[in-house]
N, C-alpha and C positions, 0 to 999 in steps of 0.2 A: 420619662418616656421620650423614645427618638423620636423624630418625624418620620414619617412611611418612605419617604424618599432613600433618607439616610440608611434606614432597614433594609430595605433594597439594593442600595449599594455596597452593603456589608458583606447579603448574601454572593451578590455579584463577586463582589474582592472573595472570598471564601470559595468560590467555587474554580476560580481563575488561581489561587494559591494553592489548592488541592490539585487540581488537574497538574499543575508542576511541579508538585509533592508525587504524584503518580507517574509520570516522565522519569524523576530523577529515580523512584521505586526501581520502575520497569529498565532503566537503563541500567543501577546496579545490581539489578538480580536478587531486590531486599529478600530477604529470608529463604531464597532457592525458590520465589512462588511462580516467577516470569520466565526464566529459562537466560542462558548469554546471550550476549546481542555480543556487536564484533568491536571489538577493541580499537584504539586511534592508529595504534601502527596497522592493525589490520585493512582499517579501511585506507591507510596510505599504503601499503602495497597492492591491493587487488588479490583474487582468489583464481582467478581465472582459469580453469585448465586450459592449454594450447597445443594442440598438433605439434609434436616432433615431426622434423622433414628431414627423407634420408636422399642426399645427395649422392652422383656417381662420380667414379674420376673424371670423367668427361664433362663437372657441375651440368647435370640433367636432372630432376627430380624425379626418382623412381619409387617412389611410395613414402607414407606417413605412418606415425605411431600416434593413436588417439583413442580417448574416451568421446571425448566431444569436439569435432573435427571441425575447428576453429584456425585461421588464421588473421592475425591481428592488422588493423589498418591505421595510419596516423591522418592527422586533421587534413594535409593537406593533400588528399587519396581522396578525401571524402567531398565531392560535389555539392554546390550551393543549393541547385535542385533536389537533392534527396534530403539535405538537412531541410529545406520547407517542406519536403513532402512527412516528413515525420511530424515537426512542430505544430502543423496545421492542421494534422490527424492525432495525432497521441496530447498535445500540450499547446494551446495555443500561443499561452501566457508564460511558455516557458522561462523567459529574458526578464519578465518581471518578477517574480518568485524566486521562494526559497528555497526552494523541496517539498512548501506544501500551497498549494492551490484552492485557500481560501475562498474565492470567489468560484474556482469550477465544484468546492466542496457540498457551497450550501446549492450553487446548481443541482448537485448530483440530489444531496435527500428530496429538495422540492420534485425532481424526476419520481423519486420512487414514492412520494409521499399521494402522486396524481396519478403513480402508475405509468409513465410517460420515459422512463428513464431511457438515453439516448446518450450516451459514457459513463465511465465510469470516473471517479473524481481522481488518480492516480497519476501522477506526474511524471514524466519523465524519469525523475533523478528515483522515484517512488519505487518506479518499475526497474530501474539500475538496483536499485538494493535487494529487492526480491529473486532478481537473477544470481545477483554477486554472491550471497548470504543464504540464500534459501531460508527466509526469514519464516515461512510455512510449513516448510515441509524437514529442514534439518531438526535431528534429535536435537545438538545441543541448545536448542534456542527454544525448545517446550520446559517449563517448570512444571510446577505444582498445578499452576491453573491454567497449563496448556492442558488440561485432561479434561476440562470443561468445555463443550463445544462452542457454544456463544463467546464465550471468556477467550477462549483460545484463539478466534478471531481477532477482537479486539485490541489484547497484548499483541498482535503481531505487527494490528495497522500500528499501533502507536512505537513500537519498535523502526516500523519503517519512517515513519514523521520523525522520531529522533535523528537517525542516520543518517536520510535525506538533506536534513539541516547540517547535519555535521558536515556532510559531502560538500555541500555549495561555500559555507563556509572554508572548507578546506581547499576546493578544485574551482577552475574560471568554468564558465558554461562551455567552451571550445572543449573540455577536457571529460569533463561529463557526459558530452556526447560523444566522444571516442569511446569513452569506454563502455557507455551504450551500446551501440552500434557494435564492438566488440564482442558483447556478452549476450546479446539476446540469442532467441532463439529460431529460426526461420522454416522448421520443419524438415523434413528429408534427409536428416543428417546433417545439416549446415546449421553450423552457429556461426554469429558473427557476418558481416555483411560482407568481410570479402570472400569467403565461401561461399553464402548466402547467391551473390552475383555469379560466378564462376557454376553453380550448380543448376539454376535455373536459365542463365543466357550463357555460360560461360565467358561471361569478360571481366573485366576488374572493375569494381565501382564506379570509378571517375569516367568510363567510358558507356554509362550507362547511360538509357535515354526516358524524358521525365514520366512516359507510360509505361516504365518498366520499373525506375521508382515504386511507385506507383501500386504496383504489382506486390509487392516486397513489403514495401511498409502494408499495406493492406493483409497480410497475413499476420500479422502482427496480432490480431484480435484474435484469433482463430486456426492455426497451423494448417489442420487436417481440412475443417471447412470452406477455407477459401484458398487450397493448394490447387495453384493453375494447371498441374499434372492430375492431379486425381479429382478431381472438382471446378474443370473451366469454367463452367458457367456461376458458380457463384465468385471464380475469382475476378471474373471479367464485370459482373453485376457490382462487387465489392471495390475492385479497382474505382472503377467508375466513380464510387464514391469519396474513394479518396480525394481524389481529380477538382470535385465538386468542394473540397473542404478546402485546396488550396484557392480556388476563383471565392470562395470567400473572405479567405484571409489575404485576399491579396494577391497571391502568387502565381495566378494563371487569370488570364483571360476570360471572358464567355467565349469569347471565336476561338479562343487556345481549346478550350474544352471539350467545343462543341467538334472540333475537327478530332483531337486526340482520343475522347469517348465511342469514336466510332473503327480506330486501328483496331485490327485481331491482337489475341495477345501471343506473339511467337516465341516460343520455349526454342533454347537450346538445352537440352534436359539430360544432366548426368550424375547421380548420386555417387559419392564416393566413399569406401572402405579399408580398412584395412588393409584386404586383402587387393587392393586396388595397384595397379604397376607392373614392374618387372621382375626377375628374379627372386619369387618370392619362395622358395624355397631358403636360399639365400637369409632373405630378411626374418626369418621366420628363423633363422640360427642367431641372428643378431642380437635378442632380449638374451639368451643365455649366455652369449659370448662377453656383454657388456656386464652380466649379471653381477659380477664381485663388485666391480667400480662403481655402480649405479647403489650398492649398498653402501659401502664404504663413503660415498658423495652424499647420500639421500635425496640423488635425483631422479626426477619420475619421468620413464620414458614416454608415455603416454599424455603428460600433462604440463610438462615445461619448457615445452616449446624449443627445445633442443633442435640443432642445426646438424645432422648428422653427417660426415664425408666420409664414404666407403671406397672400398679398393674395386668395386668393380665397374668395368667402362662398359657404356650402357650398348655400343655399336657390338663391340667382343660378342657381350652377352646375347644379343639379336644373334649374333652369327652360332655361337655355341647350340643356341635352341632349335633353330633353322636343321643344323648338320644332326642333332640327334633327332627330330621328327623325318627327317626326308631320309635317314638310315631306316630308324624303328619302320616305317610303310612300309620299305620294303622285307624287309627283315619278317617281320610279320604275316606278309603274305606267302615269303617261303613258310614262314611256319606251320599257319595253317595248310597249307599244302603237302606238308611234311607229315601231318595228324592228321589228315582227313579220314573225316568216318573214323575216330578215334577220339579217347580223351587225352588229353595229355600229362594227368598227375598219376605219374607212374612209380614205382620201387628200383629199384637200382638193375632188377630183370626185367623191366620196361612191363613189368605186369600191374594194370589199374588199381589203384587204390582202393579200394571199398569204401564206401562212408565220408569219402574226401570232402563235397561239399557241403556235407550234414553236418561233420562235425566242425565245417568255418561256420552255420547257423547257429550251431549251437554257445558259441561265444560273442555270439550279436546282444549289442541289448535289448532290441527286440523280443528276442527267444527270453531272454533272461525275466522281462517283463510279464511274458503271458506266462512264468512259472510262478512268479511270484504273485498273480492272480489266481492260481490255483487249476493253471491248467497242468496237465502231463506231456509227457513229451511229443507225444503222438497226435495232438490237438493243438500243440505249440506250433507243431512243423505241420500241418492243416494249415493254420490262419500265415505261417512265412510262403506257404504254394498259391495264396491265392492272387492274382493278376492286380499291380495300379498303376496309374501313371508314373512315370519316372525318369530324369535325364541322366543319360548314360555315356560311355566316351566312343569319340567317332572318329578316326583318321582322315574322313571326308570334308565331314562337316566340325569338327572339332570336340560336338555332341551333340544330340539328338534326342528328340520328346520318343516315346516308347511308352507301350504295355509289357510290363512283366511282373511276373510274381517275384519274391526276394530269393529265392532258392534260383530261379533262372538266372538273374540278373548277377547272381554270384559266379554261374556258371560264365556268365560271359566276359565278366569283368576278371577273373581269375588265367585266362587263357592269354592277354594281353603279356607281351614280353617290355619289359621297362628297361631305364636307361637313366647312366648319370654320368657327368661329366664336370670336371674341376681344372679349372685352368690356372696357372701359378708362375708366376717373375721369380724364379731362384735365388736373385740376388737382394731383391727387398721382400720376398714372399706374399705379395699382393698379390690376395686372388681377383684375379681379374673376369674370370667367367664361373658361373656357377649352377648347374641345370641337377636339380635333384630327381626328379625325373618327368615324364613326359606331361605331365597336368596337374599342377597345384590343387586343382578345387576338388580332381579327383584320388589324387594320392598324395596324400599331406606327407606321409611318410616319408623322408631324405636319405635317399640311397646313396649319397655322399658319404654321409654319416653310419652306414648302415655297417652292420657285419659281417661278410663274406670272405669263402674261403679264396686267396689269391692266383691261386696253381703257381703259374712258374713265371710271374712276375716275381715272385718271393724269391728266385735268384739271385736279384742282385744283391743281395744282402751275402748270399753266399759264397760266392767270386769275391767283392767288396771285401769280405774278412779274410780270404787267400792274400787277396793284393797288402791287406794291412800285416799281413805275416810272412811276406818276401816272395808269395808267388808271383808272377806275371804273365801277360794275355796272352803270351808265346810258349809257355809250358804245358805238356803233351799229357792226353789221357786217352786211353783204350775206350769205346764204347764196349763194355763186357758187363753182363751180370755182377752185381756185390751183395753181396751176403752181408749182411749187417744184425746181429745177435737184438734180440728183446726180448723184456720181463711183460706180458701179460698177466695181469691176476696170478701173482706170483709164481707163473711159469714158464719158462726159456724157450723162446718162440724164436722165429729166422723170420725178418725182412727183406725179400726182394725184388726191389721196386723194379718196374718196367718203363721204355719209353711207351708214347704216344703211340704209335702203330705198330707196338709189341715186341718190336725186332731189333736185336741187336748186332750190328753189323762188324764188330773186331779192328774197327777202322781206329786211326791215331787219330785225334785231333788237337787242335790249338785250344790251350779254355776261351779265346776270344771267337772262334768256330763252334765249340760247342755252346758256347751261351748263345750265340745268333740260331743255332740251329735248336737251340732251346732241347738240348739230347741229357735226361735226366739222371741215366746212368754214370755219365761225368759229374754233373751236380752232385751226387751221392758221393761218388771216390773225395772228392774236393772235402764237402761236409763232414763226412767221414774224418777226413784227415785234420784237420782245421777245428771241429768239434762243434756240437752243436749249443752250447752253454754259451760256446763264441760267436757265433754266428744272433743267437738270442739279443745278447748284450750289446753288438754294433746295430743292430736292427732296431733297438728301443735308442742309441745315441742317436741314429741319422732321422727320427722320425714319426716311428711306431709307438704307440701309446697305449693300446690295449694288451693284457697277457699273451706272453708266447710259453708253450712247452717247450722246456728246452733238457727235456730227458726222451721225448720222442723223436724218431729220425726223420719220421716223415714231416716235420716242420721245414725242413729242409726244401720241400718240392710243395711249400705253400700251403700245408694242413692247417692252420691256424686260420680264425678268422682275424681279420684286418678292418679296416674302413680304408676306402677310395680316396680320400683329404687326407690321412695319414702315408697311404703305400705313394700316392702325388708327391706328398712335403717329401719323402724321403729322398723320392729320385733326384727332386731339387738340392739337398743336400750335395750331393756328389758333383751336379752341376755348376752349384757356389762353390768350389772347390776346396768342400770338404766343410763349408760351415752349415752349422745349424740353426735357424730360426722356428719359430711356432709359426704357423697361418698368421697372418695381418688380413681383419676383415675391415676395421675401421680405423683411419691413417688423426681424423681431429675431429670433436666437438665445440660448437660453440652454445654456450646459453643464450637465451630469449635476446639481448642484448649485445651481442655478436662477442660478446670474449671468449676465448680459449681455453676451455674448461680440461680438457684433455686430448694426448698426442698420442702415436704411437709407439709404444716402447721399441727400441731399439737394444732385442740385447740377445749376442749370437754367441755361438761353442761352435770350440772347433770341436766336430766330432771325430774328423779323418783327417790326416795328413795328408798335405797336398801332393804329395807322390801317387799316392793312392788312390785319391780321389782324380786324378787326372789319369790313371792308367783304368779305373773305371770307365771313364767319357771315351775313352777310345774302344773299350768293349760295345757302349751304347752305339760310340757310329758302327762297328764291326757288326753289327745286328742289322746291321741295314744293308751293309753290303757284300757280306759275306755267299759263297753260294749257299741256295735254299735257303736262305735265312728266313724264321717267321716273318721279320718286321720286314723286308723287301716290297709287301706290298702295296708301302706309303707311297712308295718312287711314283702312282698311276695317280697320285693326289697332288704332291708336290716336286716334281719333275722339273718343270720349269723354273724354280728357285734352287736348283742344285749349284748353280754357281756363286750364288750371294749367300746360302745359307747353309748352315750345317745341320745336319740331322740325324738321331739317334730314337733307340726304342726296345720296348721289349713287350711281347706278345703270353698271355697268360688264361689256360683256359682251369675249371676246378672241374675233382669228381665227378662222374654222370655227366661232363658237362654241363654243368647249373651255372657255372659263374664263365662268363668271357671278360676279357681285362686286356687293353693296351694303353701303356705309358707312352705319349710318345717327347721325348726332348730337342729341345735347339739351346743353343746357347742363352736365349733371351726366354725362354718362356716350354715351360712344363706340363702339357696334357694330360688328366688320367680318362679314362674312361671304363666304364664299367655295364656290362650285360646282359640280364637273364630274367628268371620270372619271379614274381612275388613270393611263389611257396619256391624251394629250392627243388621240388619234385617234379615240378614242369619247366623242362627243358629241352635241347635236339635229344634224341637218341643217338648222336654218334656221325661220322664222315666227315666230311670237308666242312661243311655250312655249320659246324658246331663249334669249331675253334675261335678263339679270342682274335685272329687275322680276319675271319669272317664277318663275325657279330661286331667286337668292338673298334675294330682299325679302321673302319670307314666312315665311323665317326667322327674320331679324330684328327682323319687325313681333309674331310670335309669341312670342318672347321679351322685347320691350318690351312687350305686353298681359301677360305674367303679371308683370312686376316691378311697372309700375304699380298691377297689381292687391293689390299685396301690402303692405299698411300698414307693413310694417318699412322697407321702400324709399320712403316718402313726401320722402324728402329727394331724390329724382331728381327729383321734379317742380317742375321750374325753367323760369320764361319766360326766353329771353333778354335777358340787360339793356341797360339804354341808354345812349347813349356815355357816356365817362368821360373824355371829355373833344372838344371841339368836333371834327368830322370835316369836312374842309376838302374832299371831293368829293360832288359826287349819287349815294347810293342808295336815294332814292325815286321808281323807276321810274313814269310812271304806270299801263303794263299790269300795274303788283301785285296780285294778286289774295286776299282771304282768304275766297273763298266753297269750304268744305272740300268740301260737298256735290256742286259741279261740279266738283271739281276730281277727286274720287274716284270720280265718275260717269265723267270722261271715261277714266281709266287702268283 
């Protein structure tokens, strides 16, 4: 027989051997009962997601990609003051300890054994793992007897006691609390304390003050209930108490406290998203753009903290947006005055649609919902009439709170004429500006990207293939009707297209006179001659990317749809003198760690001959100053840079009028811009104010006046240069004209 002592100590040793027989269980996962825990190289890398940041060429930061909008801080970012204000509140004992806190452990059960509890026993390094690992809440770390409630607590705390050990063993305490500090969670959107700072005061950590500290760690226990925006008063109550745990530890004063307990607590208060920045139509093409590489790499744009540099400069882009809202106002206000006491989604005989806005409800998911409740249509379209609050877009105020029912608010929102605009360097194809159209939050839609018919910007494509086949800009065409034969549903039909104001006047012109006068009838004879299979094929080398007909004639006079980024890159084409590039939206990547993950390819086609391509650039400036030329009437935009820069363009309205479109060129830098309504069925009916000189040129001419204006961009102002080498056709027409004054007199 032992002695009772002996007994005692056996069980003691027994129960101390089991308990790390159950550790070593729980850590390898014995029988599938505990679930994974995170592996050693796991916990030497960190899991962290981190905010990608997308840089502009002007290095400005104009918005993030995030799941959890984190940016990361290093030790010596992090103020002496905020690490005691943590330690004093979360861990006293942090410096002594392993990761597990013994002595605040058995504190915490005698709390709850009296009822009294007043923290929780979790440490520091405790609460690091539960962030890191989602030791609670991730599937992979439930087993068998995660399914058991009680039990599934348990396994977790002692999952996190292992970790915890691992971690201090493995990291110095300076490094554990970075990555703390890094990984927690601050509520509002802000993970990580330098978010955290920047969200709530907007400053960076280290310039933070110790009642603001203070403020920060004290959410900590509670996100939503002691958030100094939605719950001052208990944040200010909670602060306070903070405040009080450092003058006990040491770290403040009574008269420190007593004077700092009594400051208000002043927010500077700004939650930030995704959708947060500039150009976010733009950015919002970026995940697709990068899409191949980001697979091919296996890096997550949202989570690894990726360094993005983009081609567009952030001032451009301020100017680009500026020229299309102070156009769209006015633009707008003709329109509705163009429709008044009318609607304006009409048929090609300007007679109202029936059913127009019933049938945009009826593909809402709204409507789609209350059918799939088992209402009918007529009950459906009841509960879309009936009136709620709702923010709508405002040319005054940018938007505006409103009552309206859904069926109104379509109405109103439908009648709005949109706008896009793409700005483009010829030579490196950096888009530099990029406006999809007039409000992100309200039209997600990228009319950059979108598919419209081009009218008679689609000429140059057509000229361009003359010129690649021995025409030149001094070779004569009749304005006369052409008769051009088609097969319709297998029967032989006559095409004959008309110009713009009907009339054909018998007049000879220069093809570099008629493409400035944009006279369609010449475009045809050209087409005609030249072929439209040809005109297809150069049109898809310089640029275009979407299907062309190239069995029908009227592709010729821009019956195809196009995208605005693609008929842009093209003009640049001809402007790099005849080379081809893809858009550049992103020039370098760097990983979390500042290396060079990726560049931008550099890799060009010649698509045109530079003969060619240079007897084009003089068709673009002949647009400008030919008489009556469409594009004449930039000269009332950019006038005063006529002797430092050269300038080129072409003017393009579609069918009905729905689509307006001016390209315009310089040497250094390629404008598209593009004009019209949402549905293609609300548009001008017709005269002056409907044309692409109208709608879209003042856009563009507004956007060239402020860049020029702008000493940073003096490198735009470039004359066109002179051949480079001998040009074997005539393009010095003698009707050339450079008198800018008449010429912007007659447009």
């Amino acid at each position: 027989m032992k002695k009772w002592y002996v007994k005692i100590l056996i069980v003691l040793l027994g129960i101390v051997l089991n308990f790390f027989v159950l550790l070593w269980a729980v850590d390898v996962n014995f029988l599938w009962l505990f679930g994974n825990s995170p592996s050693v190289d796991e916990i030497g890398q960190g899991i962290l997601p981190e905010a990608s940041v997308i840089y502009s060429a002007d290095n400005k930061i104009i918005g993030k990609f995030f799941t959890e909008n984190r940016s990361e801080v290093k030790f010596d970012e992090l103020p002496e003051d905020l690490i005691n204000t943590l330690v004093s509140t979360e861990d006293e004992r942090f410096y002594s300890h392993y990761g597990i806190d013994f002595q605040g452990l058995f504190s915490a059960l005698k709390d709850i054994v009296f009822n009294s509890k007043k923290r929780g026993a979790s440490t520091i390094t405790q609460q690091l793992v539960k962030n890191l690992y989602k030791t609670r809440t991730a599937k992979y770390s439930h087993g068998l007897l995660g399914r058991i409630p009680g039990i599934k607590t348990l396994v977790a705390k002692l999952k996190e006691w292992i970790v915890a050990f691992k971690i201090e063993m493995r990291f110095s305490k300076q490094e554990i609390l970075v990555m703390y500090f890094n990984t927690v969670d601050f509520g509002s959107n802000a993970f990580g304390i330098k978010t955290a700072a920047k969200t709530y005061f907007n400053k960076l950590p280290e310039n933070l003050k110790v009642e603001e500290d203070a403020v920060l760690i004290g959410l900590l226990k509670a996100t939503t209930t002691y958030n100094p925006k939605l719950n001052p008063k208990n944040s200010l109550k909670r602060r306070n108490t903070v405040l009080q745990n450092m003058v006990k530890n040491g770290f403040l004063t009574q008269k420190q406290y007593d004077s700092l307990s009594q400051i208000p607590i002043k927010l500077d208060f700004s939650v930030e998203d995704n959708y947060d920045g500039v150009a976010l139509h733009f950015r919002d093409q970026l995940s697709g753009y990068l899409k191949d590489w980001l697979k091919e790499t296996g890096k997550n744009l949202y989570c690894d903290g990726l360094k993005i540099y983009v081609t567009i400069d952030s001032s451009m882009q301020a100017y680009a947006e500026e020229a299309a809202k102070m156009q769209m106002k006015s633009l707008q206000d003709s329109f509705n005055i163009h429709w008044r006491g009318r609607n304006p989604w009409c048929d090609a005989y300007h007679k109202e649609i029936p059913d127009f806005i019933e049938n945009i409800a009826h593909k809402l998911p709204q409507f789609q919902k209350f059918i799939k409740q088992g209402y009918d249509t007529l009950k459906a379209m009841e509960e879309l009439n009936k009136p709620h609050k709702l923010t709508v877009f405002d040319y005054k105020e940018g938007q505006k709170d409103t009552t309206l029912s859904t069926l109104d608010s379509i109405r109103y929102m439908v009648k709005f004429l949109h706008c896009a605009l793409v700005a483009i360097e010829p030579q490196t194809r950096h888009i530099k500006a990029w406006v999809g159209d007039l409000d992100f939050k309200f039209w997600k839609y990228d009319k950059v990207t979108a598919l419209r018919q081009p009218g008679s910007t689609f000429k140059l494509f057509d000229y361009t293939e003359a010129m690649r086949q021995g025409f030149s800009p001094c070779d004569e065409r009749k304005d006369q009707y052409v008769v051009w034969p088609v097969w319709d549903k297998g029967k032989r039909k006559q095409w004959i297209p008309h110009n713009a104001d009907g009339i054909c006047t018998d007049t000879v012109y220069s093809l570099r006179a008629a493409f400035a006068r944009s006279i369609n009838t010449v475009a045809v004879q050209v087409s005609k001659e030249v072929g439209i299979e040809n005109i297809c094929k150069t049109a898809h080398a310089m640029g275009i990317t979407t299907p062309l007909n190239d069995t029908m004639p009227s592709t010729c006079l821009g019956g195809n749809d196009v995208t605005l980024l693609d008929l842009t890159n093209s003009y640049c084409t001809v402007m790099a003198d005849g080379e081809y590039q893809a858009p550049v939206l992103v020039t370098k990547i760097l990983d979390k760690n500042g290396e060079i993950i990726y560049t931008a390819p550099e890799h060009t086609i010649q698509a045109l001959d530079y003969e060619t391509a240079f007897l084009m650039q003089t068709m673009l400036k002949g647009a400008m100053t030919e008489h009556h030329c469409t594009s004449g009437y930039l000269w009332r935009y950019v006038r005063d840079w006529y002797n430092t820069c050269g300038f080129g363009g072409k003017t393009g309205t579609s069918n009905n009028h729905s689509d307006g479109w001016f390209i315009g060129v310089t040497p250094g830098l390629v404008s598209g811009v593009w004009v019209g309504g949402e549905f293609r069925s609300i548009h001008f009916r017709g005269g002056e104010i409907a044309g692409g000189n109208f709608t879209a040129l003042p856009v563009c001419g507004k956007f060239l006046q402020k860049v020029l204006s702008d000493t940073a961009f003096n490198r735009y102002q470039q004359k066109f240069p002179a051949p480079q080498t001998k040009i074997s056709r005539n393009y010095n027409c003698k009707a050339y004209n450079y008198d800018v004054d008449t010429v912007s007199a007659e447009n």
